[in-house]
N, C-alpha and C positions, 0 to 999 in steps of 0.2 A: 478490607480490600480497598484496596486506590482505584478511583476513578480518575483516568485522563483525559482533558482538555485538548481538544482542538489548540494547536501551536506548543504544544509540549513538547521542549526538545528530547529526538527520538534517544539521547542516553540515559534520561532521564526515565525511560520506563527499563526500570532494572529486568532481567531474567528475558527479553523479548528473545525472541529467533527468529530473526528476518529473515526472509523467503523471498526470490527473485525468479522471473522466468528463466528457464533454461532459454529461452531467445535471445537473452540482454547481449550486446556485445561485448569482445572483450575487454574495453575497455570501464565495464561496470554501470554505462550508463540505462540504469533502469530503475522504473519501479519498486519498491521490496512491501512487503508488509508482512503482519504479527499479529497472530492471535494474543487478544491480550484474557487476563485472567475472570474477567468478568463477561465476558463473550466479544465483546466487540472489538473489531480489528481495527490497528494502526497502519497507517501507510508515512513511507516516508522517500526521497530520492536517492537512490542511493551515490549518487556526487556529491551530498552534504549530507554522509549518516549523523552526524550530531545535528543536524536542522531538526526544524519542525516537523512533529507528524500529525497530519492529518486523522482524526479518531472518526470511525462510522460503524456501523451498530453491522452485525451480519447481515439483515433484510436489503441493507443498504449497496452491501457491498453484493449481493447476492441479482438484486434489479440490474446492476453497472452490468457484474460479468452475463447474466443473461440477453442483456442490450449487446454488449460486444461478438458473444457467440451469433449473436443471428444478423451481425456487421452495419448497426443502428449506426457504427462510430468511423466508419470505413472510409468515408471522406474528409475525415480529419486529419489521416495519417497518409505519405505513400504506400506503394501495393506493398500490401503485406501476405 
């Protein structure tokens, strides 16, 4: 099994399936991320899919989206 690095360009993890809010607009600017095969998820932008992805363990990504749900992040962004 491959383990990935933080900055690993995201074609570079073969077989991924990036996944984007149904929010993004249409012009694709969003988030995506990938379950990868050893549990932990990649993120990456979706305006440079061959950029860098960012790699974080599920706990990781799990603390973020529980922060975001209870709107820890609401002043970073307009009304959303």
């Amino acid at each position: 099994m491959h383990e990935f690095k933080n900055g690993t360009p995201a074609t570079q993890i073969d077989d991924a399936v990036w996944v984007k809010s149904t929010y993004s607009n249409p012009n694709g600017e969003c988030v995506e991320l990938a379950l990868l095969p050893g549990g932990d998820i990649a993120l990456r932008n979706s305006r440079d899919p061959g950029g860098p992805a960012l790699i974080y363990t599920r706990n990781e990504i799990e603390v973020f989206l529980r922060g975001a749900k209870d709107g820890e992040f609401d002043g970073m962004v307009g009304n959303c």
